[in-house]
C-alpha positions in Angstrom: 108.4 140.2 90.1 106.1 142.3 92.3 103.0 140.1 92.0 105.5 137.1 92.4 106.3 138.6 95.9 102.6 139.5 96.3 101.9 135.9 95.4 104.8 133.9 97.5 103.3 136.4 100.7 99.9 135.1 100.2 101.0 131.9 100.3 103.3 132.6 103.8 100.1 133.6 105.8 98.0 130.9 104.6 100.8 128.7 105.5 101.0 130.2 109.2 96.8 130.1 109.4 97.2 126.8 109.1 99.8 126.0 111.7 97.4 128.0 114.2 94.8 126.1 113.0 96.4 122.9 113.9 98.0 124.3 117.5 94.1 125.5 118.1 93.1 121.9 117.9 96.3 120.2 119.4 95.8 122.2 122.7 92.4 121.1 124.0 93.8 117.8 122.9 97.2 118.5 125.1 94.5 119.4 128.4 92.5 116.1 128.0 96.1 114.1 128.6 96.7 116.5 131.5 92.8 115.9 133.4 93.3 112.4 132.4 97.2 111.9 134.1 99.3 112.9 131.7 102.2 115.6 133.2 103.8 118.3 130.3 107.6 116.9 130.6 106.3 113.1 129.7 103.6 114.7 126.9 107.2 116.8 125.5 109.2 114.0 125.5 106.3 112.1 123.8 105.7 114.9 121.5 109.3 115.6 120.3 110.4 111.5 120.1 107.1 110.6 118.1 107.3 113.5 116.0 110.9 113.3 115.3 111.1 109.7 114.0 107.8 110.5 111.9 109.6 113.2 110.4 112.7 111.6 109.0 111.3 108.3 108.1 109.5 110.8 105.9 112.7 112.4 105.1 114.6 109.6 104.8 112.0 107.9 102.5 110.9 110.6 100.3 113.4 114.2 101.1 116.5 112.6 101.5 118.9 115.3 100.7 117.5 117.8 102.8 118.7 115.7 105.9 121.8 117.3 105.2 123.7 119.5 107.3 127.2 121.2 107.8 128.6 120.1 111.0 129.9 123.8 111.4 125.4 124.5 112.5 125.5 121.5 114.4 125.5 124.2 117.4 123.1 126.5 115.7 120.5 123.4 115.7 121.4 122.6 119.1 120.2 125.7 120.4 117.3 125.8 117.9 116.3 122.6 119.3 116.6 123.7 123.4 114.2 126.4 121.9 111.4 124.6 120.7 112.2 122.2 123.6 111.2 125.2 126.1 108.0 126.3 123.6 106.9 123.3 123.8 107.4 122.7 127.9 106.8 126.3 128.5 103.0 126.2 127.0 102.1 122.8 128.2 102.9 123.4 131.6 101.0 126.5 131.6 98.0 124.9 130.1 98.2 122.3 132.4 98.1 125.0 135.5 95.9 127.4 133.9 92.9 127.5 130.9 94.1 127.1 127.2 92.8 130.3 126.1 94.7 131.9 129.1 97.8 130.1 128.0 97.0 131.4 124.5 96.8 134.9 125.4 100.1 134.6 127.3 102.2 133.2 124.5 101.2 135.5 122.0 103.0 138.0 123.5 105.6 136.8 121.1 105.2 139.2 118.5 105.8 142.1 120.9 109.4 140.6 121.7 110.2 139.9 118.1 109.4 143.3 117.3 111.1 144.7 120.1 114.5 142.4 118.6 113.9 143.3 115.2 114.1 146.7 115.7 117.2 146.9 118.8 119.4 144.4 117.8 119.0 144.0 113.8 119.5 146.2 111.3 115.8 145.6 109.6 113.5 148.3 110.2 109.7 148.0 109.5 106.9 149.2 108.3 104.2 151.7 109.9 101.8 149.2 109.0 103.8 146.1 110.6 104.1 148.3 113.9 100.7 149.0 114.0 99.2 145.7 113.5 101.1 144.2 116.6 98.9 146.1 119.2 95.6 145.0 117.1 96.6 141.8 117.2 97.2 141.8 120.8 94.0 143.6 121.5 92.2 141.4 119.5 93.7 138.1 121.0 93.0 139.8 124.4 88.9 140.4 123.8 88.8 136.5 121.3 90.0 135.0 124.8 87.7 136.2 126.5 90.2 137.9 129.0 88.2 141.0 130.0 86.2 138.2 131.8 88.0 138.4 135.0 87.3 134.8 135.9 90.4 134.5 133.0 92.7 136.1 135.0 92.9 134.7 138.4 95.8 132.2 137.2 98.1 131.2 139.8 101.6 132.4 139.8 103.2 129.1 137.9 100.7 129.3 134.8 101.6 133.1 134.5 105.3 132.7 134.7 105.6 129.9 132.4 102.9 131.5 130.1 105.3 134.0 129.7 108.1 131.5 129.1 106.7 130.4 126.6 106.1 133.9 124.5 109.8 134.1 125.0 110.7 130.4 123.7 108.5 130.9 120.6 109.8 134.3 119.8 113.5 133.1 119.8 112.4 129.5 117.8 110.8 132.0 115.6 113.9 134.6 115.3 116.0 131.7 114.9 114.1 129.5 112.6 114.4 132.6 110.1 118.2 132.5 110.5 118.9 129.3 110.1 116.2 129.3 106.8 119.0 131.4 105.2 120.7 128.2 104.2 118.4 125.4 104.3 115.0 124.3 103.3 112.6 124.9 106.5 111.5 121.0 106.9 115.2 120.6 107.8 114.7 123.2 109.8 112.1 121.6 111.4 113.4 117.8 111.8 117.0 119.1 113.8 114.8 121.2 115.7 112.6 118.5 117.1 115.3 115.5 116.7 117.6 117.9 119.6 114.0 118.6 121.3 113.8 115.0 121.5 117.6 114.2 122.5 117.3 117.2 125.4 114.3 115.9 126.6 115.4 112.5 127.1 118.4 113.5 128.9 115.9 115.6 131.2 113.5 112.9 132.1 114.9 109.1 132.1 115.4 108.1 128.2 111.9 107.1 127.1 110.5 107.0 130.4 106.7 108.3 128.8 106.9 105.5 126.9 106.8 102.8 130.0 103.5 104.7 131.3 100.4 103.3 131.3 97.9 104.9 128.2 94.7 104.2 127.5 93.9 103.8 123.8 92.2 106.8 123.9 95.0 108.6 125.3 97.7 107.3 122.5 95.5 108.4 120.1 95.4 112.0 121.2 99.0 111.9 121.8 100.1 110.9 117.8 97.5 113.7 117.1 99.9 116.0 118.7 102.8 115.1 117.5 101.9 115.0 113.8 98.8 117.0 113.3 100.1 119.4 116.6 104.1 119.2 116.3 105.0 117.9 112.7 102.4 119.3 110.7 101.8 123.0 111.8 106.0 123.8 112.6 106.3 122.8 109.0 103.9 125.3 108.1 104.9 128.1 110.3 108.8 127.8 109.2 107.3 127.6 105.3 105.3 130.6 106.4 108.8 132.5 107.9 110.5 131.9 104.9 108.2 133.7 102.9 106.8 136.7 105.5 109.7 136.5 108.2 109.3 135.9 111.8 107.7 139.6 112.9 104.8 139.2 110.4 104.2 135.2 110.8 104.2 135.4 114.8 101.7 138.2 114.5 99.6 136.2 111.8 99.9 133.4 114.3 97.6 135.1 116.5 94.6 133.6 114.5 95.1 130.3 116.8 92.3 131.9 119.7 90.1 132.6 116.5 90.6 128.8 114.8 90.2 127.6 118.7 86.8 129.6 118.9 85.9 128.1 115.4 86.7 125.0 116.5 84.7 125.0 119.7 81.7 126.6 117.7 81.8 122.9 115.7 82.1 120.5 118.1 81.1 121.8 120.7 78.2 124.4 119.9 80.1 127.0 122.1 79.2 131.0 120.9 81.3 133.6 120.6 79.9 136.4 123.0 80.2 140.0 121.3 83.5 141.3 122.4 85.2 137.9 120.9 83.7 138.4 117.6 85.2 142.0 118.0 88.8 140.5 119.1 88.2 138.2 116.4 87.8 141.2 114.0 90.8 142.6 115.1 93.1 139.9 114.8 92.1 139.5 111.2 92.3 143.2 110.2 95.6 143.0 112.1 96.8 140.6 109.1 95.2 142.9 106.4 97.2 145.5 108.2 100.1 143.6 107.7 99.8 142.9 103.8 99.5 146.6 102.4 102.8 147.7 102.6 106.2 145.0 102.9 108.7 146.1 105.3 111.8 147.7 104.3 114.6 145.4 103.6 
């Protein structure tokens, strides 16, 4: 049973490396739409209605039964939904006022308030080791930003605040995900989350309005990126990844997304990692070593 655990774990961060993977890639594609027009409420709506109908014609077609839900968490999804709506708002806005690895750096503050819920307001208790890798994490996603650079960190007030906002959103779609994973399978999960996403933010902006805009080609492109290989895709993931490492240790394990970003810009774009990044870098991933030698107590 042990090396089942040990095995289902493994499986949970490579599950949530992935998502950051995919949210690494998504967010330089989310700032070309903003230099080229493109405002953050039409990009969620966008986002959230593509990725919503994507999602259940899938469903519908090939995981039928797991559209299923008790109208008793019809509220549960609501508020699930109004969650990820604001994670999503929250961190485009503040990458389209501030630099994506800025926005990064504020969001993952996320494990810090999951933490600091887990342990005030649950009866869970973790690990040493857990405790200990929050702070390397942060450090590390501090230095892989290149934050210490204090270019980074003249950000107007809007891109801070909603930076913040955003490490707030993800750490209650991430506390809440886990709860409502307790009874259902996390791609259904997922699809109520994004179909009320979608529903609040057509009430917010005129139904569909995003649609009616002019896009180039170009543009439409990078916006079905998002929403499958930026939206769809990687929440899938990171809910599969909750379910089998819980919210504390899969936000934390998140914090790989400034390393995949980094990766990522080393590829295409021949951009080097200066010295302290490679060190942030380090830290991040010993951070999820950290996490892996002991489980927390149930």
């Amino acid at each position: 049973m042990q090396s089942q655990n040990k095995y289902s774990s493994r499986f949970g961060y490579a599950y949530v490396a992935l998502a950051a993977a995919l949210w690494a890639s998504s967010g330089s594609a989310a700032k070309f739409l903003f230099m080229n027009g493109l405002n953050a409420s039409h990009l969620v709506q966008l986002r959230a209605s593509i990725a919503a109908l994507l999602l259940f014609l899938w469903m519908f077609a090939r995981k039928r039964p797991l559209l299923k839900i008790e109208r008793k968490d019809l509220a549960y999804f609501m508020r699930l939904g109004a969650a990820l709506a604001a994670t999503q708002f929250t961190y485009l806005y503040a990458i389209s006022k501030i630099n994506v690895a800025a926005a990064i750096l504020l969001q993952y503050q996320a494990p810090v308030l999951i933490a600091g819920y887990a342990l005030f307001f649950t009866s869970k208790r973790m690990s040493p080791f857990t405790l200990a890798a929050i702070p390397v994490a942060i450090a590390g996603c501090f230095l892989m930003v290149g934050a210490y650079n204090p270019d980074i960190l003249q950000l107007n007030r809007q891109g801070i605040i909603f930076g913040l906002a955003s490490a707030l959103a993800f750490a209650v779609y991430s506390v809440e995900s886990e709860y409502g994973m307790r009874s259902y399978f996390p791609w259904t999960v997922v699809f109520y989350a994004l179909l009320f996403a979608a529903v609040i933010w057509n009430v917010i902006e005129p139904p569909f309005s995003a649609f009616t805009l002019a896009h180039s080609q170009t543009s439409w492109w990078w916006i079905f990126f998002i929403a499958v290989f930026g939206t769809i895709i990687p929440f899938g993931f990171y809910n599969e990844g909750i379910k089998l490492i819980l919210s504390t240790r899969a936000s934390i394990t998140a914090t790989l997304e400034p390393i995949m970003a980094g990766a990522i810009s080393f590829l295409f774009l021949g951009e080097v990692m200066k010295p302290l990044q490679i060190i942030g870098a380090g830290l991040v991933i010993s951070s999820i070593v950290i996490l892996q030698l002991k489980k927390d107590p149930e």
